[in-house]
KOLFILUM-16899 format. One record per residue (C-alpha): residue number from 1; x, y, z; residue in one letter. Coordinates in nm, 4 decimals. Layout:
N
{resi=NUM&X=X&Y=Y&Z=Z&resn=a}
...
//
This chain:
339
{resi=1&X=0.4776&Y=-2.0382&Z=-0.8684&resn=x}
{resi=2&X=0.3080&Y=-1.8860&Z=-0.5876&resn=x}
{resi=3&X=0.1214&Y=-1.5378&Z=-0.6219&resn=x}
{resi=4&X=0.2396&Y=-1.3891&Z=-0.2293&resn=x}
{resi=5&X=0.6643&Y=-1.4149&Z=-0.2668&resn=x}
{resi=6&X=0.9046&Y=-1.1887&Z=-0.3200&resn=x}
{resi=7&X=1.0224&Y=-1.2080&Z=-0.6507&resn=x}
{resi=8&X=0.8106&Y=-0.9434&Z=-0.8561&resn=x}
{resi=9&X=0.5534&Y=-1.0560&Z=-1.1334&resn=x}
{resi=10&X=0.5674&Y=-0.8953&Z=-1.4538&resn=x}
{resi=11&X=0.2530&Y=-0.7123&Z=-1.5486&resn=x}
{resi=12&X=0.1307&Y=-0.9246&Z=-1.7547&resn=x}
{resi=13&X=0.0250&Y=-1.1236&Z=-1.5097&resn=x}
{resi=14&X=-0.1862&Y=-0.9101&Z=-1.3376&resn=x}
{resi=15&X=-0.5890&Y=-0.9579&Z=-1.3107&resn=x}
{resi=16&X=-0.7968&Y=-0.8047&Z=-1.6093&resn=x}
{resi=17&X=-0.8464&Y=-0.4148&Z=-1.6161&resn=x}
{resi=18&X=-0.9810&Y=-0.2345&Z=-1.8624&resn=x}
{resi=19&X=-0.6822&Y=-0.0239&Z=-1.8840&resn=x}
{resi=20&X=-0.4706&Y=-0.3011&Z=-1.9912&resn=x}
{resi=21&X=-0.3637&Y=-0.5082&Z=-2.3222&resn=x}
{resi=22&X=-0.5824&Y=-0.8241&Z=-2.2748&resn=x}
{resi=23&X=-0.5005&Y=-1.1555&Z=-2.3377&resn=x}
{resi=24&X=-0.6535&Y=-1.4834&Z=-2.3774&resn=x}
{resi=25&X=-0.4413&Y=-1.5893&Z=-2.0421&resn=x}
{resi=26&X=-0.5362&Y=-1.2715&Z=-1.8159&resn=x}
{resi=27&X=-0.6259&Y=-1.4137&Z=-1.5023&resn=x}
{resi=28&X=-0.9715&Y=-1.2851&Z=-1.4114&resn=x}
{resi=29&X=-1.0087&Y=-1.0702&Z=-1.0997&resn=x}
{resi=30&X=-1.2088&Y=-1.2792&Z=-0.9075&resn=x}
{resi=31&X=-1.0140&Y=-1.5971&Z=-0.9814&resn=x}
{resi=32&X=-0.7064&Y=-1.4354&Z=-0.9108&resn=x}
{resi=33&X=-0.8227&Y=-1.2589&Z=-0.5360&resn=x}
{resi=34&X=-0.9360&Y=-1.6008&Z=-0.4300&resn=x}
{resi=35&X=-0.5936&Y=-1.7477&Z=-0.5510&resn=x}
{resi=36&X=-0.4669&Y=-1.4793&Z=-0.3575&resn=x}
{resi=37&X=-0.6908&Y=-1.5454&Z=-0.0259&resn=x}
{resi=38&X=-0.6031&Y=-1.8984&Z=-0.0314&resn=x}
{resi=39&X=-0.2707&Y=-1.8896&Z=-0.0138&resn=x}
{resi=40&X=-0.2379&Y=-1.5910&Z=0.2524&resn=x}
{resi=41&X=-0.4924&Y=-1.7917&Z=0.5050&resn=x}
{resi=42&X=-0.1860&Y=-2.0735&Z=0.5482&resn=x}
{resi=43&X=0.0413&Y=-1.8123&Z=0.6114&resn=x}
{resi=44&X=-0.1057&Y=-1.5973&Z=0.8659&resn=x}
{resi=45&X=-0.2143&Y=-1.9318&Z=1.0241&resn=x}
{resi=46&X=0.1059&Y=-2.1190&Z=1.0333&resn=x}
{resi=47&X=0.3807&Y=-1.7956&Z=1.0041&resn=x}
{resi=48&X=0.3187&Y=-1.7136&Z=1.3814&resn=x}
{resi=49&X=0.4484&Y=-2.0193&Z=1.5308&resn=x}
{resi=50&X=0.6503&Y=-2.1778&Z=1.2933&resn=x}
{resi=51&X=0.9207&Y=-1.8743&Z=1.2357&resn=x}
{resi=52&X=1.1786&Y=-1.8364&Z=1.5171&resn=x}
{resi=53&X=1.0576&Y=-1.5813&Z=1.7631&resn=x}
{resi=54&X=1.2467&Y=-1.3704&Z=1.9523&resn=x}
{resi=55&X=1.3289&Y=-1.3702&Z=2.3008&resn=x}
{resi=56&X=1.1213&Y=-1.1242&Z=2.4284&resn=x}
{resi=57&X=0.8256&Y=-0.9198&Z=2.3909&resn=x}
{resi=58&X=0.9085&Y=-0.5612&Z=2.1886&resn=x}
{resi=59&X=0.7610&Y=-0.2189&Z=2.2700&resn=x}
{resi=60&X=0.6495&Y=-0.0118&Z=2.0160&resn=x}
{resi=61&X=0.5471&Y=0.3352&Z=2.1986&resn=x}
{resi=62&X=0.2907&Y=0.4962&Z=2.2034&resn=x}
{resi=63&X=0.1168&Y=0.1574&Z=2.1650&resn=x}
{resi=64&X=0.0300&Y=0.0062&Z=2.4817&resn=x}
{resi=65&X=0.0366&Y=-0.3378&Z=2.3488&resn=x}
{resi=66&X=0.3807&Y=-0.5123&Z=2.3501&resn=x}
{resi=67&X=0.4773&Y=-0.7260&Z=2.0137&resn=x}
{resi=68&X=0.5807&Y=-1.0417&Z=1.9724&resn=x}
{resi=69&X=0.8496&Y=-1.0765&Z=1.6596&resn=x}
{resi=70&X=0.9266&Y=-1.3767&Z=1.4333&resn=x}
{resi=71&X=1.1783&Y=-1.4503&Z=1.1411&resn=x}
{resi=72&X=1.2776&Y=-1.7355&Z=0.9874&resn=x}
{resi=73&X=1.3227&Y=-1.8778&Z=0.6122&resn=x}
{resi=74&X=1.0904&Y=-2.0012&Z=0.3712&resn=x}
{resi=75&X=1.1789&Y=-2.2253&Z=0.1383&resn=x}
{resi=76&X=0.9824&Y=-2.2239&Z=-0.2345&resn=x}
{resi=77&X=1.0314&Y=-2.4908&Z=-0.5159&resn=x}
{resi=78&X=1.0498&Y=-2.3558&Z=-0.8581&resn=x}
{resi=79&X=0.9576&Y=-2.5834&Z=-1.1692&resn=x}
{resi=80&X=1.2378&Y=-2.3676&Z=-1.3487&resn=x}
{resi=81&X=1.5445&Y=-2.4773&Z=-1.1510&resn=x}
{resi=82&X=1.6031&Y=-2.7828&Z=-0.9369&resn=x}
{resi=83&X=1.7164&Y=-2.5394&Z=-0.6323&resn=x}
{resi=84&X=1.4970&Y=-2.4262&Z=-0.4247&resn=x}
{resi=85&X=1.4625&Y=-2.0260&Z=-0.3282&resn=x}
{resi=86&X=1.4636&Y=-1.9149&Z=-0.0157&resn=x}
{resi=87&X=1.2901&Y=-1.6368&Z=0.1153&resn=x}
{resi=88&X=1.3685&Y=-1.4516&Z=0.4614&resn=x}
{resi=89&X=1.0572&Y=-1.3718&Z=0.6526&resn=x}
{resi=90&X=0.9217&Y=-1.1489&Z=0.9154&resn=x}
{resi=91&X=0.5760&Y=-1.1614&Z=1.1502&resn=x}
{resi=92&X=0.4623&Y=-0.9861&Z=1.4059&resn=x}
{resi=93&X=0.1659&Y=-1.0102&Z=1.6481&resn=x}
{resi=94&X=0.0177&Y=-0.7340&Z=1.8884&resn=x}
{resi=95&X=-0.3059&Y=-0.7625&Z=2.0544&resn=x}
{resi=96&X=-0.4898&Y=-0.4329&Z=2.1565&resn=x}
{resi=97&X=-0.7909&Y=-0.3283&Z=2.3364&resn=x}
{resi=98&X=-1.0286&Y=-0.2590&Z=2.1305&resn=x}
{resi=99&X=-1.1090&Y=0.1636&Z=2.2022&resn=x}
{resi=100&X=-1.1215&Y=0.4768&Z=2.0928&resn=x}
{resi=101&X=-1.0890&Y=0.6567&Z=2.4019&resn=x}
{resi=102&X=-0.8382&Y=0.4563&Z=2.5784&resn=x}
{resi=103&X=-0.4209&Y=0.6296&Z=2.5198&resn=x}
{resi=104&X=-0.2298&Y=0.3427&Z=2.3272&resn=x}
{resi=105&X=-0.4204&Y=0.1516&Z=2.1358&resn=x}
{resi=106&X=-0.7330&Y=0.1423&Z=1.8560&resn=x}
{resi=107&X=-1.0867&Y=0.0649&Z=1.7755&resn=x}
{resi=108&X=-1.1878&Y=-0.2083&Z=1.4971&resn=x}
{resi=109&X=-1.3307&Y=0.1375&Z=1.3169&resn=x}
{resi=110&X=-1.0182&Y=0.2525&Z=1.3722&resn=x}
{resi=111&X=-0.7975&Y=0.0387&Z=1.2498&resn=x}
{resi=112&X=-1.0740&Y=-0.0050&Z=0.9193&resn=x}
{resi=113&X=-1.0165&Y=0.3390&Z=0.8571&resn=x}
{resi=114&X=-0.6582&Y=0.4020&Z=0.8633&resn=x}
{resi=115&X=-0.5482&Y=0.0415&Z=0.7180&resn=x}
{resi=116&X=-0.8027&Y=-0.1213&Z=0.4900&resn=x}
{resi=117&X=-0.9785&Y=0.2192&Z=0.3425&resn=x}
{resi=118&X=-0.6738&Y=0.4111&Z=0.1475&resn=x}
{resi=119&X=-0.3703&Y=0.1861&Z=0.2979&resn=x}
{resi=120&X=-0.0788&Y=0.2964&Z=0.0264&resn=x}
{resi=121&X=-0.2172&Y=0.7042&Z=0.1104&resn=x}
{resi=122&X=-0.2217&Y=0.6307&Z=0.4798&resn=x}
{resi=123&X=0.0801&Y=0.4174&Z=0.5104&resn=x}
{resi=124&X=0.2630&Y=0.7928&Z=0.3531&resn=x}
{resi=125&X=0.0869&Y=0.9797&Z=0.6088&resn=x}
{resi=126&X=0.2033&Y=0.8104&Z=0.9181&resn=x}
{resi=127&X=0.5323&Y=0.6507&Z=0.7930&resn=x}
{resi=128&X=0.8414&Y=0.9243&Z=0.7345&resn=x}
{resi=129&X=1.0402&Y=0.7078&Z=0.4779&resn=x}
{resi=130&X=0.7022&Y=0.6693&Z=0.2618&resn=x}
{resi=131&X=0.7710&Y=1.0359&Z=0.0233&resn=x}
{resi=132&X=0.5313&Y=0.9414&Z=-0.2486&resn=x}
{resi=133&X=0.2428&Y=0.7431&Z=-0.3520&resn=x}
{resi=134&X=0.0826&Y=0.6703&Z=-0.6875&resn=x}
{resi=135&X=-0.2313&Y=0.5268&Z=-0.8058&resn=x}
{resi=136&X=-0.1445&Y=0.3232&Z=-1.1150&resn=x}
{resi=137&X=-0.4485&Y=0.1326&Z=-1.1298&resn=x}
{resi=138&X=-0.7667&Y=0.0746&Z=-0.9472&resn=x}
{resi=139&X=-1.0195&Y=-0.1867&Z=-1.0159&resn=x}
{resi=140&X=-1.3516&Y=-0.0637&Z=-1.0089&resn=x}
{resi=141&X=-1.5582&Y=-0.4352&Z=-1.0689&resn=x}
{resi=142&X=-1.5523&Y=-0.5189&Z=-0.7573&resn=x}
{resi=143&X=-1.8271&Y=-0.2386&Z=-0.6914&resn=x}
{resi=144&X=-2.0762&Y=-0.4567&Z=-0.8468&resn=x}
{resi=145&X=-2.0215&Y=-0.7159&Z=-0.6777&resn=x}
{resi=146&X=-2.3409&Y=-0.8270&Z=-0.4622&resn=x}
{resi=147&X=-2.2101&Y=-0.8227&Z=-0.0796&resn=x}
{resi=148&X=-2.4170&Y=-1.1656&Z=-0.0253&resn=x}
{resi=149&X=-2.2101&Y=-1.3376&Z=-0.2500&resn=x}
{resi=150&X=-1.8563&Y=-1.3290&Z=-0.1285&resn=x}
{resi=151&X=-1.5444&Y=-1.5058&Z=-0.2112&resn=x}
{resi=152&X=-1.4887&Y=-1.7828&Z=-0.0184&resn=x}
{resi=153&X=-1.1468&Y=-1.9504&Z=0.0807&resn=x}
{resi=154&X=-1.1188&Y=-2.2035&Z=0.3235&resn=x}
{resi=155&X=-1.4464&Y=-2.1453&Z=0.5928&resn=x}
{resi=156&X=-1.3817&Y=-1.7599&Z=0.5674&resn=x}
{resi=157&X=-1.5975&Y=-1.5623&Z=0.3349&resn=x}
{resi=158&X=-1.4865&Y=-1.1764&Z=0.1599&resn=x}
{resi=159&X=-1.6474&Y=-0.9304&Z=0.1068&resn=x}
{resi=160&X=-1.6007&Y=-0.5218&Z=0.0217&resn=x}
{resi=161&X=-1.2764&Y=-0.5461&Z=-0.2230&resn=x}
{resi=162&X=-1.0549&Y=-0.2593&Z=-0.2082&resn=x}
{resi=163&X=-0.8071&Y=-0.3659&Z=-0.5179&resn=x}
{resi=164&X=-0.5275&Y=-0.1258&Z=-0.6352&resn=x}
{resi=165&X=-0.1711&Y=-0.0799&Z=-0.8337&resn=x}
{resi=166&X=0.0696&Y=0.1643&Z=-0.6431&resn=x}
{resi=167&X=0.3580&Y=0.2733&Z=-0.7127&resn=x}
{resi=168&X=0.5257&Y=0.3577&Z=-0.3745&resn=x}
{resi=169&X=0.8455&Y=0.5370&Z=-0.3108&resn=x}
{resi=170&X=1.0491&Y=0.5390&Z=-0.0149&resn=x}
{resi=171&X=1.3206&Y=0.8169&Z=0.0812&resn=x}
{resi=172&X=1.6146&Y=0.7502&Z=0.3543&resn=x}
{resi=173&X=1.8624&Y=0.9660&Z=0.4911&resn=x}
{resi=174&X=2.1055&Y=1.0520&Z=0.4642&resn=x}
{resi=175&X=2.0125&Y=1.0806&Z=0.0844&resn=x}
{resi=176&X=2.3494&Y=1.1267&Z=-0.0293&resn=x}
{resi=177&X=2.4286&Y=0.7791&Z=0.0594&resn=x}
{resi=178&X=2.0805&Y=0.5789&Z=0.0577&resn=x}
{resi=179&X=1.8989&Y=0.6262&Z=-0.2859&resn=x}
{resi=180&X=1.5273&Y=0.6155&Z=-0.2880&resn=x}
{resi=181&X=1.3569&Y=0.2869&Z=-0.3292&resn=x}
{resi=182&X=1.0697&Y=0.2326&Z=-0.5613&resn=x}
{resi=183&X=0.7987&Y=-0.0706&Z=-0.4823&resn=x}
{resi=184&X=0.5129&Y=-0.1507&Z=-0.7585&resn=x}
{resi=185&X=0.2152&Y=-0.3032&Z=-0.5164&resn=x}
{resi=186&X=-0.0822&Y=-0.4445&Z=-0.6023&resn=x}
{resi=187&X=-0.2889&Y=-0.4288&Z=-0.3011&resn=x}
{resi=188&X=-0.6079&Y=-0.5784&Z=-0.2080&resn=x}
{resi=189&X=-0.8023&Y=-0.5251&Z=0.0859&resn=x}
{resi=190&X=-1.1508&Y=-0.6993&Z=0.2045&resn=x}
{resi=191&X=-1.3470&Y=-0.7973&Z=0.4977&resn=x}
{resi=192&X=-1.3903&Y=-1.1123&Z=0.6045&resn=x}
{resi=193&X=-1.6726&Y=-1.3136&Z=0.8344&resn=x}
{resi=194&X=-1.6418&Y=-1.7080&Z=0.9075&resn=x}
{resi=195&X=-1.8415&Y=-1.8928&Z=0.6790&resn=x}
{resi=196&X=-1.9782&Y=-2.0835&Z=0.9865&resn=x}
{resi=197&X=-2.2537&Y=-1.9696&Z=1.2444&resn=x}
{resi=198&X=-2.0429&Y=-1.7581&Z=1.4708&resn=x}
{resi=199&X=-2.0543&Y=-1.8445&Z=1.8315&resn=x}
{resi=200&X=-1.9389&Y=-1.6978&Z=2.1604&resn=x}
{resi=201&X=-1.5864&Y=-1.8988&Z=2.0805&resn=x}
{resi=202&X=-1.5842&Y=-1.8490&Z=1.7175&resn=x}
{resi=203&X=-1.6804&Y=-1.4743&Z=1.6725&resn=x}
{resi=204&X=-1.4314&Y=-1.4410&Z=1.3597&resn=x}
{resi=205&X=-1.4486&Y=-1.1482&Z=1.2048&resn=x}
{resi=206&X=-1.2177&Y=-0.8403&Z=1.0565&resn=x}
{resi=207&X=-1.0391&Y=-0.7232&Z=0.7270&resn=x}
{resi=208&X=-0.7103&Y=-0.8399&Z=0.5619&resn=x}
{resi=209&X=-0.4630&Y=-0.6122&Z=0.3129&resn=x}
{resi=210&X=-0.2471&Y=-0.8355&Z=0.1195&resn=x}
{resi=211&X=0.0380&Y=-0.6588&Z=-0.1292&resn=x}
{resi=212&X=0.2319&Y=-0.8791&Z=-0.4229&resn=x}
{resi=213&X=0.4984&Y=-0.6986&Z=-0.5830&resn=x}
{resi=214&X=0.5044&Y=-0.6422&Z=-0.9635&resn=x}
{resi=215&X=0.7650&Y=-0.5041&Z=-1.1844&resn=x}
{resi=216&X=0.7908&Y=-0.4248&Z=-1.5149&resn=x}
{resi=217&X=1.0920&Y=-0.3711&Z=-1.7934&resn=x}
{resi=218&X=1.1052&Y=-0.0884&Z=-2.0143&resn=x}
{resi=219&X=0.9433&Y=-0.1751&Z=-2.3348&resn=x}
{resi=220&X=1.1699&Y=-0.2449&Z=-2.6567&resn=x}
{resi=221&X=0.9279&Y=-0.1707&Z=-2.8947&resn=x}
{resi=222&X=0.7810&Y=0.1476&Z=-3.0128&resn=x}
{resi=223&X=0.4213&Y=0.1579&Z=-2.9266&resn=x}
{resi=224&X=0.3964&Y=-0.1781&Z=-2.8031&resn=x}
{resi=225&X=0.2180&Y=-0.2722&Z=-2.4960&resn=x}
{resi=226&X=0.2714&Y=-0.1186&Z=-2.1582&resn=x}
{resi=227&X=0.4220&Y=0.1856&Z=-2.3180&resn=x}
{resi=228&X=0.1986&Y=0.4495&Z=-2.1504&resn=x}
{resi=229&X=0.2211&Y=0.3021&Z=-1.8036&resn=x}
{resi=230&X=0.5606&Y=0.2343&Z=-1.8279&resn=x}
{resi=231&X=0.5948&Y=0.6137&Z=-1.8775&resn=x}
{resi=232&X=0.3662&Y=0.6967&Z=-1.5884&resn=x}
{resi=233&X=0.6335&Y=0.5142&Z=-1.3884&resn=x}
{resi=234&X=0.9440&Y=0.6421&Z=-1.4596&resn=x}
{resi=235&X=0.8118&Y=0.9973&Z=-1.5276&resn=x}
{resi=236&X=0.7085&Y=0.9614&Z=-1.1170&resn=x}
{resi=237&X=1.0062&Y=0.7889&Z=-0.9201&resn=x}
{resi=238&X=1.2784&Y=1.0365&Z=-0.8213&resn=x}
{resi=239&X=1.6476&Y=1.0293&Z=-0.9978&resn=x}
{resi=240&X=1.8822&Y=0.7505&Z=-0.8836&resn=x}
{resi=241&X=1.5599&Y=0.5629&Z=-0.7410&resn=x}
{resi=242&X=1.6278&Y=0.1873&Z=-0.6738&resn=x}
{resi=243&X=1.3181&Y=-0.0370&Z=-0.8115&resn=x}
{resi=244&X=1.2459&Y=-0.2266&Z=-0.5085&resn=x}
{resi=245&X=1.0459&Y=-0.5331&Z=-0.3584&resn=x}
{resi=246&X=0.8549&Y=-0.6745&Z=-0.0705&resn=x}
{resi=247&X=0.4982&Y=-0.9142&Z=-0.0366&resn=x}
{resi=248&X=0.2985&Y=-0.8496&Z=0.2878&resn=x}
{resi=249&X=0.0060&Y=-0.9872&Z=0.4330&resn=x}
{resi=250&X=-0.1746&Y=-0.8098&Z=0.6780&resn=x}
{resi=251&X=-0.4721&Y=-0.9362&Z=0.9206&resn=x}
{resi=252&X=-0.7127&Y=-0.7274&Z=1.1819&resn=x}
{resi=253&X=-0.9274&Y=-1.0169&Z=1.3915&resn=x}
{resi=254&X=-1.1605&Y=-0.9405&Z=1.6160&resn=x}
{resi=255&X=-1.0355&Y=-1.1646&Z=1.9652&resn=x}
{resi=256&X=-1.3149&Y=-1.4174&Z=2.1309&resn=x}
{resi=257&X=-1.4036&Y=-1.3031&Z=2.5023&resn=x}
{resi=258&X=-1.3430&Y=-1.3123&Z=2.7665&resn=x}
{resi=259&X=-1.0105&Y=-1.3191&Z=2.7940&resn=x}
{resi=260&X=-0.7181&Y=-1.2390&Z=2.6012&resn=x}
{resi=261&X=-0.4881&Y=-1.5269&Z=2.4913&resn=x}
{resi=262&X=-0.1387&Y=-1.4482&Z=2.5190&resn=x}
{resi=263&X=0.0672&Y=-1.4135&Z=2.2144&resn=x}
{resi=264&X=0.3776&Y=-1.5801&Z=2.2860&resn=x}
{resi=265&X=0.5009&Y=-1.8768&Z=2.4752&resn=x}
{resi=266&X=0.7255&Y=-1.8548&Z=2.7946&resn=x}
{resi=267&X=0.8037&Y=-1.6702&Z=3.1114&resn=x}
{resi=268&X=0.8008&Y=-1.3147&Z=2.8876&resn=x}
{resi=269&X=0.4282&Y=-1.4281&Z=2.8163&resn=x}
{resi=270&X=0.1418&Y=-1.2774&Z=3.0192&resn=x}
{resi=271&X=-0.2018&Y=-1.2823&Z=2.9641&resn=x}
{resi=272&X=-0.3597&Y=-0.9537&Z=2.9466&resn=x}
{resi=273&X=-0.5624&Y=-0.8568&Z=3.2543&resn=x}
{resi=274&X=-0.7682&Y=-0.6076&Z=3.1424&resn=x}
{resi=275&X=-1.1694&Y=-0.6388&Z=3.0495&resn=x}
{resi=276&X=-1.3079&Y=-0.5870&Z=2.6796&resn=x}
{resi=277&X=-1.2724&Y=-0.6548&Z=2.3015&resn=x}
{resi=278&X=-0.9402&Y=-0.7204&Z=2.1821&resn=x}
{resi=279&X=-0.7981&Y=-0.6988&Z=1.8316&resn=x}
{resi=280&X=-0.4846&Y=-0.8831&Z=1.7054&resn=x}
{resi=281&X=-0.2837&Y=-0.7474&Z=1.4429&resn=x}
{resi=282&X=-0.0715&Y=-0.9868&Z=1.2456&resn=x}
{resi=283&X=0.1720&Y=-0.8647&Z=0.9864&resn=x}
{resi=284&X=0.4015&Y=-1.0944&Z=0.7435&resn=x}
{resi=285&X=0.6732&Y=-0.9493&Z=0.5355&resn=x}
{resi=286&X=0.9593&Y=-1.0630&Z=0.3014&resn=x}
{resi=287&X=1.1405&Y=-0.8115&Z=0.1167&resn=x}
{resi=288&X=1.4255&Y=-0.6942&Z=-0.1074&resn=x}
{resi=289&X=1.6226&Y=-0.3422&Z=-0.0775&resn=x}
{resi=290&X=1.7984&Y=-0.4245&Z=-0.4024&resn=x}
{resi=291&X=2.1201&Y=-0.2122&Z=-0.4991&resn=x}
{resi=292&X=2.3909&Y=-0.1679&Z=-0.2632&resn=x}
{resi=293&X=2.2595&Y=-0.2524&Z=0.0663&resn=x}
{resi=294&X=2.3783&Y=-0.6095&Z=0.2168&resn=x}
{resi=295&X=2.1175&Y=-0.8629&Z=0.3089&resn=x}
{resi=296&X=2.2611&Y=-0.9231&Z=0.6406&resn=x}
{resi=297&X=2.1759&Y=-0.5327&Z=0.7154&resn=x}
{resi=298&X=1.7727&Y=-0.5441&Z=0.5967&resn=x}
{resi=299&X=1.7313&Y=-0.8380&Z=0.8052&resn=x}
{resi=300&X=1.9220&Y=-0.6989&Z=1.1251&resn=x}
{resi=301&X=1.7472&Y=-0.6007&Z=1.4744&resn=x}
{resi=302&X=2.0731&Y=-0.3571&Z=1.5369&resn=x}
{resi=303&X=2.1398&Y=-0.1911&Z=1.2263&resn=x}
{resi=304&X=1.7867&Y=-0.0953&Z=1.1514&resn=x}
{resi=305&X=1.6719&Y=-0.3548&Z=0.9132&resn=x}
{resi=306&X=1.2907&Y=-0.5149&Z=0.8569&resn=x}
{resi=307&X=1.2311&Y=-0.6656&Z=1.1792&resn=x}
{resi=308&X=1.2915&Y=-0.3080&Z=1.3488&resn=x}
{resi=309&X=1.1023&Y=-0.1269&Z=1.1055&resn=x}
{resi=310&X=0.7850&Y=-0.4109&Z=1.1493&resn=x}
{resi=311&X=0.7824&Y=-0.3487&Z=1.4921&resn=x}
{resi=312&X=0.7714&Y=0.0498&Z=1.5148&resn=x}
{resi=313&X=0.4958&Y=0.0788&Z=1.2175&resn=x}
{resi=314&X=0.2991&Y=-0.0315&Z=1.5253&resn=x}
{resi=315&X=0.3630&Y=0.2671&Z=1.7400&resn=x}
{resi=316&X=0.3757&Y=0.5066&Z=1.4352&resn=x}
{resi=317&X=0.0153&Y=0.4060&Z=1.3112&resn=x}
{resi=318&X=-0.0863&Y=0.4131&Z=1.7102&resn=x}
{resi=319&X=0.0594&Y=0.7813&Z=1.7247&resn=x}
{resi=320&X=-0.1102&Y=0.8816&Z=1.3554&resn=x}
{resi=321&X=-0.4494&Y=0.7564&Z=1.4629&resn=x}
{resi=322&X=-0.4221&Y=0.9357&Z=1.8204&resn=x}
{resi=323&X=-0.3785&Y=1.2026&Z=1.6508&resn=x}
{resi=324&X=-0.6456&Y=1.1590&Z=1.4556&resn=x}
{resi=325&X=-0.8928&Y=1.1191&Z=1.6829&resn=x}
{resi=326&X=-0.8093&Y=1.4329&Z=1.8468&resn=x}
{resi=327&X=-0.8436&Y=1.6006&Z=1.5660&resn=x}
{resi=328&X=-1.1955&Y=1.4442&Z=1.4753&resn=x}
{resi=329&X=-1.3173&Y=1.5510&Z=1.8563&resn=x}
{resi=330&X=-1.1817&Y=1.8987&Z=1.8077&resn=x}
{resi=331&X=-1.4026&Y=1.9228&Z=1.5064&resn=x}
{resi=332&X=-1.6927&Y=1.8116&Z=1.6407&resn=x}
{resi=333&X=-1.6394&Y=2.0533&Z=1.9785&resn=x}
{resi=334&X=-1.5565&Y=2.3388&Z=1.7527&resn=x}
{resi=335&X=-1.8932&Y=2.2542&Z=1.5040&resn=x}
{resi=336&X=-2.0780&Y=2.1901&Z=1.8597&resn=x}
{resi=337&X=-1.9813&Y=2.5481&Z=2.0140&resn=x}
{resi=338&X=-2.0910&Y=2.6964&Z=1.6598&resn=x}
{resi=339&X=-2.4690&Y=2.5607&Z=1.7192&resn=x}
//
């Protein structure tokens, strides 16, 4: 059974922490990131052009960059039952300059800062549904981990783990008729540098955020394992909350010059004309609403499902670091005109 899919592990499958009943099974952490790396580098690889894209290029304002939207099914065998699962996935692409002066778009520090450092607290700051984030767990090992030694999957090597348990809840409107939605995500972010010498064509370089969803039942027991956490959880999600799932894998790569590839096929594609560094920003997602909301609405363009939502996070993390940035330079003026 694969680690990135949408139906939720139970906790006892999570990595060791310290925090945590231990067993003699508990996958260790760094075994179990580099299980994770290796199966997320076939997916951003292959998820891009093997899912059905749309026909045409979305806009996602303020973001300058337009963004190219896939979906399509996935199909997973299961040693447990002789029918396959299927899994409805979404991707998206968008390739932007890489600045932070120019309107629209985002600098590689940039995009560090607001999606690999803190991603479950920033994703709350820029994204209205998000009403709630917390920290379950955090992993500190990784801390001691000597830089020159990173994991390596495939010819990539990873470095500067970022690992994490979050409880996440989201909040729609109108309330009376949407209940909140509760996602347990643990989320790991790291760098990541080709294992080979770079060259002017292979330059590949940037960070990746994966998230596997994790659930866990309400202990029968007295006492018994789990207890205290399991507390932590419900004493946090709002009444009527809806325990909720989604995987996502999430890549920033830095583009090799000089020219910026297009990212889609056919007359809607055009190669970008201006100079510079690009950045593309791939994002895979399958997910679950659970209760009373039909599949055929969480996977709709129209009715506001997933692909929708994929495609504005773009503009609404453009807009939140924008903002950002202006705030940052009004700082520095204001500390400047104090000296």
């Amino acid at each position: 059974m694969p680690l990135i899919q949408l139906e939720p592990h139970l906790f006892t499958g999570l990595p060791r922490h310290p925090d945590l009943p231990g067993e003699t099974n508990t996958p260790d952490l760094r075994e179990f990131i580099q299980a994770v790396l290796l199966e997320s580098q076939p997916l951003l690889n292959q998820f891009p052009s093997t899912l059905k894209p749309d026909y045409k290029l979305r806009s996602s304002p303020p973001a300058k960059a337009k963004v190219k939207l896939s979906r399509g099914w996935r199909t997973l065998q299961t040693p447990q039952s002789s029918k396959p699962k299927m899994e409805f996935w979404v991707c998206r692409q968008s390739d932007h300059q890489d600045s932070d002066r120019l309107p629209g778009t985002a600098s590689l520090w940039e995009f560090h800062d607001g999606l690999r450092y803190n991603h479950a607290e920033h994703e709350m700051e820029y994204t209205p549904s998000v009403t709630s984030v917390k920290r379950l767990l955090k992993w500190n090992e990784p801390r001691q981990w000597d830089s020159n030694q990173p994991i390596i999957a495939g010819n990539m090597g990873y470095t500067h783990f970022d690992v994490e348990l979050n409880l996440i809840v989201h909040t729609f409107h109108p309330r009376a008729l949407i209940r909140p939605r509760a996602f347990i995500s643990w989320t790991m972010s790291a760098t990541f540098a080709s294992s080979y010498q770079p060259t002017r064509s292979n330059r590949d370089y940037g960070f990746i955020t994966v998230q596997i969803p994790f659930y866990l039942p309400k202990p029968i027991i007295p006492g018994s394992q789990h207890e205290g956490i399991y507390s932590q959880i419900m004493d946090s999600v709002p009444q009527r909350a809806v325990f909720a799932y989604y995987a996502s894998v999430e890549r920033i790569e830095l583009l090799p010059p000089p020219s910026l590839p297009p990212v889609s096929s056919g007359p809607s594609s055009t190669p970008a004309k201006s100079p510079g560094r690009y950045l593309r920003w791939t994002m895979l997602t399958t997910s679950e609403a659970g209760g009373k909301i039909p599949k055929c609405i969480q996977r709709n363009w129209t009715l506001g499902g997933v692909p929708r939502a994929v495609v504005g996070d773009v503009g609404l993390f453009i807009r939140w670091t924008i903002k950002r940035r202006e705030e940052r330079r009004l700082e520095q003026d204001t500390q400047m005109g104090e000296g």
